[in-house]
C-alpha positions in Angstrom: -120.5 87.9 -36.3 -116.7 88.1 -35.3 -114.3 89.0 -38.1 -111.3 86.8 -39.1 -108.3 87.1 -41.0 -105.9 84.4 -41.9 -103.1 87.3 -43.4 -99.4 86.2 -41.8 -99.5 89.5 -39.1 -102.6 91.6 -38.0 -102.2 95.2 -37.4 -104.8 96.9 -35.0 -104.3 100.9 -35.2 -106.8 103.2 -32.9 -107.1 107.1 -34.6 -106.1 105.9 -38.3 -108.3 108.5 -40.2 -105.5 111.1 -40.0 -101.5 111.9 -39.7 -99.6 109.8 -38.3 -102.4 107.3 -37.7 -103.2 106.9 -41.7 -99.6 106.8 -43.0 -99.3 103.6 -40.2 -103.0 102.2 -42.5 -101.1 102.9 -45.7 -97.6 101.6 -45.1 -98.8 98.1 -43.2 -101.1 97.5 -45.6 -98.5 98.0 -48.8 -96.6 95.5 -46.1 -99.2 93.2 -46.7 -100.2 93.6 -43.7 -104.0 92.6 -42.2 -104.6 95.9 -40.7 -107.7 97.1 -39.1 -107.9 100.4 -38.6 -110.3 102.4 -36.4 -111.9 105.8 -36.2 -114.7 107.3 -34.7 -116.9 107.8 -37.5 -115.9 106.1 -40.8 -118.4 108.6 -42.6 -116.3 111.1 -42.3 -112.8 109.7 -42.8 -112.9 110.0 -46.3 -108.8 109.3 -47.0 -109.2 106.3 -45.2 -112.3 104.7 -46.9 -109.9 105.6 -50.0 -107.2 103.4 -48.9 -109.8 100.7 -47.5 -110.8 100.7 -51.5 -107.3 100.1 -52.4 -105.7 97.4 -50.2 -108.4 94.8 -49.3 -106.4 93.8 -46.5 -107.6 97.2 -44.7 -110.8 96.8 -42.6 -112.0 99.9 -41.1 -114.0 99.5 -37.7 -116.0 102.4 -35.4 -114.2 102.9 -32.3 -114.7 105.5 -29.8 -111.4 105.3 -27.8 -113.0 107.6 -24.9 -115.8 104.9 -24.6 -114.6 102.0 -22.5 -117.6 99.9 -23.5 -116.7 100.5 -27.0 -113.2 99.2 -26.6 -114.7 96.0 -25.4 -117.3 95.4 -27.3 -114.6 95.8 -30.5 -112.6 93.5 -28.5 -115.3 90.9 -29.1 -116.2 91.9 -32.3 -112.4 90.8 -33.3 -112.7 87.8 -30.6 -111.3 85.2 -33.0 -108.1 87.2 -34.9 -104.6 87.1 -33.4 -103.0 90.7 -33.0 -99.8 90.7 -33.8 -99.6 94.7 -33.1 -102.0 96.7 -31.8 -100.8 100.6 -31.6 -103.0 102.8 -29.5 -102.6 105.9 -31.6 -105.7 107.8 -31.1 -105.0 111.5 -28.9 -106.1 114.8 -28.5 -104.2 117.7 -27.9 -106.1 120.5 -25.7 -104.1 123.6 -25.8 -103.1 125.3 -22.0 -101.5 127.1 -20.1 -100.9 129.0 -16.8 -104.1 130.6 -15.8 -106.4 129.6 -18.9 -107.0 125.1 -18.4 -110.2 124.1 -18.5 -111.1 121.2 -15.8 -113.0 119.2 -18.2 -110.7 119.5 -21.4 -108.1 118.2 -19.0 -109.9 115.2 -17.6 -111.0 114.2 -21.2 -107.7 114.2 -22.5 -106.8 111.6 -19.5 -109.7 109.5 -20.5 -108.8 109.8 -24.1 -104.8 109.9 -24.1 -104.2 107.8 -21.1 -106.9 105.9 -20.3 -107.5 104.2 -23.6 -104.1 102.6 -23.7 -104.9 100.2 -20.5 -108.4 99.3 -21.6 -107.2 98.5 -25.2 -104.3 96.5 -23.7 -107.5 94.7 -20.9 -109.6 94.1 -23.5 -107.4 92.7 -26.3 -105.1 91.1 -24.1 -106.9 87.5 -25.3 -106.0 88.4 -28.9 -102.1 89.5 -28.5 -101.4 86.8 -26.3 -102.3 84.4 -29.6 -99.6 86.0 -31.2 -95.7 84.3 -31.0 -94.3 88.2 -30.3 -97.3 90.2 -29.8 -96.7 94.2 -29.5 -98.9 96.2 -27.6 -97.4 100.5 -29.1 -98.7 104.0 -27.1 -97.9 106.8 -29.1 -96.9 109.3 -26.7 -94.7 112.1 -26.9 -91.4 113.8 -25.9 -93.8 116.5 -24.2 -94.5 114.0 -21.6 -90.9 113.5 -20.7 -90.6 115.5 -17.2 -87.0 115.7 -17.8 -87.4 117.5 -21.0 -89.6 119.8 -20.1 -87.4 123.2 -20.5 -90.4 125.5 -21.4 -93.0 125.0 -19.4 -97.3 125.3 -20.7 -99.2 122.8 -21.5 -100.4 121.4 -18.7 -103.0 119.4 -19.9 -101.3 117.4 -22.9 -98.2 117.1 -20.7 -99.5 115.5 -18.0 -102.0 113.4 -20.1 -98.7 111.6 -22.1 -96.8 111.7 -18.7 -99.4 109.5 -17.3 -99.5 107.5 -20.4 -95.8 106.6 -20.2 -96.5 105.0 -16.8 -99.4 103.0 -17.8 -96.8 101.4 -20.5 -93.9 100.9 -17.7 -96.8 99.3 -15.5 -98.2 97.0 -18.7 -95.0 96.2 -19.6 -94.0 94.5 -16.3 -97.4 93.2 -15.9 -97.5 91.5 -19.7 -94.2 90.0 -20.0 -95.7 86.4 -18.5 -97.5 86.5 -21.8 -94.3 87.4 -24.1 -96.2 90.7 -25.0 -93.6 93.6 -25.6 -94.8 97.2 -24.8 -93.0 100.5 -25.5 -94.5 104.1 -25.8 -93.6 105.5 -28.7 -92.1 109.1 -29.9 -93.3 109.8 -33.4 -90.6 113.0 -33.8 -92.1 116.5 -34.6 -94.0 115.9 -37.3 -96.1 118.3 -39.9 -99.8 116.8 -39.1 -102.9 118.8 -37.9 -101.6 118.1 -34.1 -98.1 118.9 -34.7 -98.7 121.8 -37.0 -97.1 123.6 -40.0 -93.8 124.1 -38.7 -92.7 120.1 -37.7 -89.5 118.7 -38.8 -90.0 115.7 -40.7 -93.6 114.7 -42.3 -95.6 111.6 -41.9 -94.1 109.5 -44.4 -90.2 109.4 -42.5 -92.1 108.9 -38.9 -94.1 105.9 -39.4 -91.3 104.4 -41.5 -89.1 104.8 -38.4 -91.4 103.9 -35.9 -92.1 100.9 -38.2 -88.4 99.9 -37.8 -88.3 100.2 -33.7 -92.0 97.9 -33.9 -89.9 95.4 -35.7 -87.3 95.1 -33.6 -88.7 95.7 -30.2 -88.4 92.7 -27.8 -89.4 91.4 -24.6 -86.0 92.7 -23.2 -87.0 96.1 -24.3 -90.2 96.4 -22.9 -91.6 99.5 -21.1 -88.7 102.0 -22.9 -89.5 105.4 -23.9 -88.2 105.2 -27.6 -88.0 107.6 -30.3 -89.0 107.1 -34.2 -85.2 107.5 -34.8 -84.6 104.7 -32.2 -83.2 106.8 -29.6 -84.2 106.4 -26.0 -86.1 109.4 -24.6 -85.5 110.2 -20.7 -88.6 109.7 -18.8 
């Protein structure tokens, strides 16, 4: 039976069980927000199913972002909701470097980091183009930006979100006939699991600013490289 929502804006986040992912569940949803928010096995996200018992406007949904059949078959779970955003959030980060990458690691951080964006965007695209501005997010990272990369390592989460960043550039020229905005995202270096002990701002001051940039991003905007701060990030 598909689910439906009648709530003012609908919020679709992939990978909300943790970090940055969660704090995007908790701060849409004390928005007021209709936010559905998915994870690979709701058993075990216990912080969400905490928030899902405090906001009733938070729905939580099984989604295996490195399953394409999943991704669709979600998409017609949800066949009759409007997305207003939908932010594919959901990444892994495989540690490399020189001499020590593992082939397989590296191709299932394309299907998981890169991939997933495109077949979330394919699959939903029936649902955002309800909306009056839909917005379709990638959180990527500054890693992924070529020109930034002073330090070399990490081959296989580097090229994963530098791959991502053109699969935005491409959906962003090939949604605008449907007034869908796109923009890969910079969420800063935050303290999470991913981002470790040592990041510079925590969960709470990244999704608040990458809030913001969602609010404001346009049409005109589309297919930019933005941070949380609102600062453009060279590709």
């Amino acid at each position: 039976m598909a689910i439906q929502t009648t709530a003012a804006q609908t919020i679709l986040i992939t990978g909300a069980n943790r970090g940055i992912g969660l704090e995007y569940v908790k701060q849409y949803a004390e928005s007021g927000s209709q936010v559905y928010a998915t994870v690979r096995d709701p058993a075990q996200a216990t912080s969400l199913q905490q928030l899902a018992a405090e906001y009733s406007n938070v729905v939580v949904l099984t989604l295996d972002v490195a399953d394409i059949t999943t991704i669709r078959d979600l998409a017609g779970q949800l066949s009759a909701i409007t997305v207003d955003i939908l932010i594919s959030n959901a990444g892994i980060y495989p540690e490399s470097r020189f001499g020590k990458t593992d082939p397989q690691a590296w191709l299932h951080a394309f299907q998981v980091n890169t991939l997933t964006t495109y077949y979330l965007a394919e699959a939903f695209l029936p649902q955002l183009r309800r909306a009056s501005q839909a917005k379709l997010i990638a959180m990527t990272s500054k890693m992924g930006s070529i020109e930034d990369n002073s330090s070399g390592g990490e081959y296989i989460y580097r090229s994963s979100k530098t791959a991502l960043n053109m699969v935005v550039k491409s959906l962003a020229l090939d949604l605008k006939e449907f007034n869908i905005a796109v923009a890969a995202l910079h969420p800063g270096w935050v303290r999470t699991d991913m981002g470790g002990p040592n990041g510079l701002i925590d969960t709470t001051t990244s999704v608040r600013g990458l809030r913001q940039v969602i609010e404001h991003l346009t049409c005109e905007q589309s297919g930019q490289f933005i941070a949380y701060d609102s600062n453009l990030i060279p590709w």
